[in-house]
N, C-alpha and C positions, 0 to 999 in steps of 0.2 A: 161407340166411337173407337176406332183404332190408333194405333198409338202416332201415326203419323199426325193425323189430324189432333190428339189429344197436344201434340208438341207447338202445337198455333194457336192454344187457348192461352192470353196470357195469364198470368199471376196465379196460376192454376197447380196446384200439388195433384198428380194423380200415380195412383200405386198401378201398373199396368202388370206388374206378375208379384207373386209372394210364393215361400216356401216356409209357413209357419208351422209347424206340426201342432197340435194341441196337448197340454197338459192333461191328464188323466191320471187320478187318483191325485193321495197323499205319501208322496216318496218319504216322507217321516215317520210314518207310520212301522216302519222297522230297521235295526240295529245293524247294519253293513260291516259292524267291525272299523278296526282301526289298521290300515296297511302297514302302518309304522311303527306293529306293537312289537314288544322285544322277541316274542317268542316267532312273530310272522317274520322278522328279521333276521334270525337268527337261521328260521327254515330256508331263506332265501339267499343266506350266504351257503348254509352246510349242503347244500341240493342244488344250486347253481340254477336258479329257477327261470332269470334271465336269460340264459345258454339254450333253455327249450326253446324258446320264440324266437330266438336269434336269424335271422334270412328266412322268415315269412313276409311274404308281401302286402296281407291283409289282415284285417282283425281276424273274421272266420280263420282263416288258417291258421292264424297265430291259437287262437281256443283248441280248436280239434288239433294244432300238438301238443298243448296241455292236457288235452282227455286221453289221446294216445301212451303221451308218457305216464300220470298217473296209473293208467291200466296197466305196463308194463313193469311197474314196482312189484307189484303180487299175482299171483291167484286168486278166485274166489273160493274164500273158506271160512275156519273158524278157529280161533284160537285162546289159550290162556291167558293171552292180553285183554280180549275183550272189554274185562271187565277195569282195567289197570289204565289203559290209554288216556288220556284227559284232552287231546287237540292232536292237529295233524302232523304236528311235530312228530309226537308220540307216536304214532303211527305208521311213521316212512323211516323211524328209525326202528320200531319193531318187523317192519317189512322186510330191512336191510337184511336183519338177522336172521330172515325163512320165515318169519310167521305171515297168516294169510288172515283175512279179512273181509267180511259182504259187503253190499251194496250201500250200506250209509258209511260206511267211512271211508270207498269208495269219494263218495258225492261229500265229505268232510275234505278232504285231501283236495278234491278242484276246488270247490269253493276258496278254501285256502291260497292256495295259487293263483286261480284268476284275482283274489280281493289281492291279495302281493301285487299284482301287476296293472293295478287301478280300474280291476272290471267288479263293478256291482254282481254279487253273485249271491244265493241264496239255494238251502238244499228244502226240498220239498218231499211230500210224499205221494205215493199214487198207488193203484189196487181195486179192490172190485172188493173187498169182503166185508164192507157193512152199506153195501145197498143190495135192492131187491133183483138184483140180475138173474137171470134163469142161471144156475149153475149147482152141481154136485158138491154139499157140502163137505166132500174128503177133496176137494183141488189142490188142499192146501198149496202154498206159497200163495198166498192171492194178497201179495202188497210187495214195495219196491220205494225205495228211496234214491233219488234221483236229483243232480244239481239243474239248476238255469242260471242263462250269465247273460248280462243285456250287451248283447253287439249293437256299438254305436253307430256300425256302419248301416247296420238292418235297421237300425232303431228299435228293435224290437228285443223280446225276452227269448232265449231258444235251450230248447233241454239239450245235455250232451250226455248219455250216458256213459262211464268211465268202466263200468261195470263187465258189459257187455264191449263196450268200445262199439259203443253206433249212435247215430242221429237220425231223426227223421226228416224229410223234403218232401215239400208240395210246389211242383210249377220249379222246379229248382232253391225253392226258398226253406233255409233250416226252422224247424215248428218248436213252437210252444208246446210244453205236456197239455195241456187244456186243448190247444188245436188238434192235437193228434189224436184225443179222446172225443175231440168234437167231429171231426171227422169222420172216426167209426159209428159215431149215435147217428150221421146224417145217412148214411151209409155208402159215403166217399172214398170208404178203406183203400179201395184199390188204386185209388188217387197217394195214395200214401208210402213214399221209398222209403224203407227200410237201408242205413247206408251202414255197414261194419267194415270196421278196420282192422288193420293187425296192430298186436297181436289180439287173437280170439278167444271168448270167452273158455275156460278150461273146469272141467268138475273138480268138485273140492276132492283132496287127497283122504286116502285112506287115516291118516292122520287125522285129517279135519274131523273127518266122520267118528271119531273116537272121542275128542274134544266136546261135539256136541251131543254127543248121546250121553257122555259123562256130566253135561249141563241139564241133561233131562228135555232139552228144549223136542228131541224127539224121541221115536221108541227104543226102547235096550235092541230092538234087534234091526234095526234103521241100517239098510248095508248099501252097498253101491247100483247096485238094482235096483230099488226105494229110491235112492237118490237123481238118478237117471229122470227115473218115472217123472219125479219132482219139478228137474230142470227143464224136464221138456218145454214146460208150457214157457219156465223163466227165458230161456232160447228161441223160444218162438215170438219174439214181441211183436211180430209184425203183425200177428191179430188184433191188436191195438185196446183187447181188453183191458190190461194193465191199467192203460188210461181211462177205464170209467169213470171211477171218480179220485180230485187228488184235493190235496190238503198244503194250502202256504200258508206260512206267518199266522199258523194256529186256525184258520176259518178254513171249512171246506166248502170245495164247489156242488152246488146244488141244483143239477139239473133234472125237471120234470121225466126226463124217456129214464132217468134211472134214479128213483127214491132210497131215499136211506131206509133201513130199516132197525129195529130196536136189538135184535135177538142177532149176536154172530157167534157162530161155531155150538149153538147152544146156552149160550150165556147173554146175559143182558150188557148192550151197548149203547153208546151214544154219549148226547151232552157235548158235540162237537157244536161250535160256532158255522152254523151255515148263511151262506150268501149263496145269491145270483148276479149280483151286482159286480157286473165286469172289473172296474176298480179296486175293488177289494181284494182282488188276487192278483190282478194285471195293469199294476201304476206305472206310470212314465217315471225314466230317469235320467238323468244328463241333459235334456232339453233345454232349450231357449225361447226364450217369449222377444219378440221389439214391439216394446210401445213407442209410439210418434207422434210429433204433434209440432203444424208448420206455424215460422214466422217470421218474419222481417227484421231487418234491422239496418242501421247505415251500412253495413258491409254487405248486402241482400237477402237472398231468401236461406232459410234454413230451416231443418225438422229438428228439434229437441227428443233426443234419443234417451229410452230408458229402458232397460235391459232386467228379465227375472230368470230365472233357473230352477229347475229340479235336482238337483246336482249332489248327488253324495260327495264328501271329499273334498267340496268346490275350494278352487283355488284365487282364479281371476277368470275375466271375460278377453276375448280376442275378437277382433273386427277385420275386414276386410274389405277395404270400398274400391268398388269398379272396377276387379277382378286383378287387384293390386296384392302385396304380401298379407300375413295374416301378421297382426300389431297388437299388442295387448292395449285393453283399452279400462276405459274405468266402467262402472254401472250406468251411469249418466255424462252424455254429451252431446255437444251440437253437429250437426251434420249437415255443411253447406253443399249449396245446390249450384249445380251448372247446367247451362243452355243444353239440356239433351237427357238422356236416360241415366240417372243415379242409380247405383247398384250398393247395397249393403248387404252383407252377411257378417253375422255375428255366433260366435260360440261359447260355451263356457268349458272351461278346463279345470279338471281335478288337481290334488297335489301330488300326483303319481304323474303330473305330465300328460294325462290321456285327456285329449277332444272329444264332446261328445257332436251330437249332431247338429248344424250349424242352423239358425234361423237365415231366411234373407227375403228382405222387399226391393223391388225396382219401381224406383216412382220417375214419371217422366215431368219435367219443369220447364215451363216456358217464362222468362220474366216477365213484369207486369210492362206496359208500354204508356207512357203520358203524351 
């Protein structure tokens, strides 16, 4: 039945469009941090962190010039702080000073910022060196620590790395580390844009390299040559190895075209938490659910509205009926009907002020006729 004709059924409640996204996974299941803690406060006064996003027009843009500026603080390197740093505070203020930094504290520093600016962010890890992939066990670098921050607008999770200063797109749409790894196992790679920005990744200083050989982390005689060799492959991501396999919130992902194996670099590994179970790495967050349920009364017809969320941060619920302003509204309320097509969308908002993705039903109503 079309909706013209649903409008001449009387006393009849029918939904003739919806935009309900579904919940997936357990958004509780991890620790988002506090935006309002004194030291994320403190970073966001001393760094002027609001000033970065200031005249973007969109969330995407607003993110990628937060991963732009982060990168723009350092270098990729290594330094005597390493081991002294304790949060990203620490960090943008060792920066200040010349010292340089890899890629997790990189991906500590946005997360940081996006959580300041009320974006759910979580740092992850990704690599290839404890499964069975065809590969030379001297590749070394074979792992990479990497942020994802959920864009309300995509609705989705999407990697940004700050590192390199690039993101991946398919079809135009920014990917998930798991997509972009999914990808290369289907063998869609070349589906896959590599996007870098400035400023560009830079080799670590002869400095750096003195730092870290004095950490033993490589050989006494590990010099700029060695180091080159190194970053090739870290510069080249677009082969999308990197992403074989990654690890969130403690579980890695466990896919059949690439198994884990026990033995890395010669030594015995594992004892990771593995899943395939999509939700375990990739939960919804900020989402809205409408439950409904129609009914009469002296005043007429009405749906009894009730409202859930995934919502880090959650603050209140906003509604919007029949493409009117957006109102805050409470969990539960009633929602009268009139002779034609009712439109409701509803959202939930954080206490940072950010909307996440709106739910909406359009039910069309014809009164009942005696």
């Amino acid at each position: 039945m079309d909706v013209d004709a649903k409008l001449h059924v009387p006393g009849e409640f029918d939904v003739v469009s919806w935009e309900m996204p579904d919940f997936v996974g357990d958004f509780t299941q991890m620790d988002y941090g506090d935006p309002a803690a004194s030291r994320l406060a403190e970073l966001r006064e001393e760094f002027a962190v609001d000033e970065i996003i200031a005249g973007c027009d969109d969330e995407l843009e607003a993110l990628l010039a937060l991963k732009r500026w982060v990168r723009s603080r350092w270098d990729h390197g290594w330094c005597p702080a390493f081991d002294t740093v304790t949060d990203a505070l620490d960090i943008l203020r060792e920066a200040q000073r010349g010292e340089s930094f890899s890629c997790g504290f990189y991906a500590t520093v946005l997360v940081a910022c996006a959580t300041i600016l009320g974006w759910p962010s979580r740092k992850i890890n990704v690599g290839l060196g404890d499964c069975s992939f065809p590969r030379d066990w001297r590749v070394g670098n074979v792992g990479h620590s990497v942020p994802e921050i959920w864009c309300n607008d995509l609705a989705k999770w999407v990697m940004l790395d700050p590192d390199i200063n690039g993101h991946y797109l398919r079809d135009g749409v920014p990917l998930s580390a798991l997509e972009i790894g999914q990808a290369w196992l289907d063998g869609d790679g070349d589906e896959v844009q590599l996007v870098l920005e400035e400023p560009r990744f830079v080799l670590p200083s002869e400095r750096s390299l003195e730092v870290v050989r004095g950490r033993g982390d490589v050989p006494a005689d590990f010099d700029q040559r060695q180091c080159q060799l190194m970053f090739d492959r870290f510069t080249r991501n677009d082969v999308l190895d990197y992403y074989a396999r990654l690890t969130v919130n403690g579980r890695e992902w466990l896919d059949p075209r690439c198994p884990p194996t026990f033995v890395r670099h010669f030594n015995p590994y594992g004892g990771n938490r593995w899943t395939s179970h999509l939700p375990d790495v990739y939960w919804s967050v900020n989402l809205t659910r409408i439950v409904a349920a129609g009914a009469w009364d002296e005043s007429g017809a009405r749906l009894a509205i009730s409202l859930e969320h995934c919502m880090p941060w959650f603050d209140h619920f906003e509604a919007r009926i029949d493409g009117g302003d957006w109102e805050r509204c409470e969990q539960t309320f009633t929602w009268p009907m009139h002779d034609a097509i009712n439109s409701l969308a509803c959202r939930a908002v954080n206490v940072q002020g950010r909307p996440g993705p709106q739910a909406r039903i359009d039910v069309a109503y014809s009164p009942a006729r005696w």
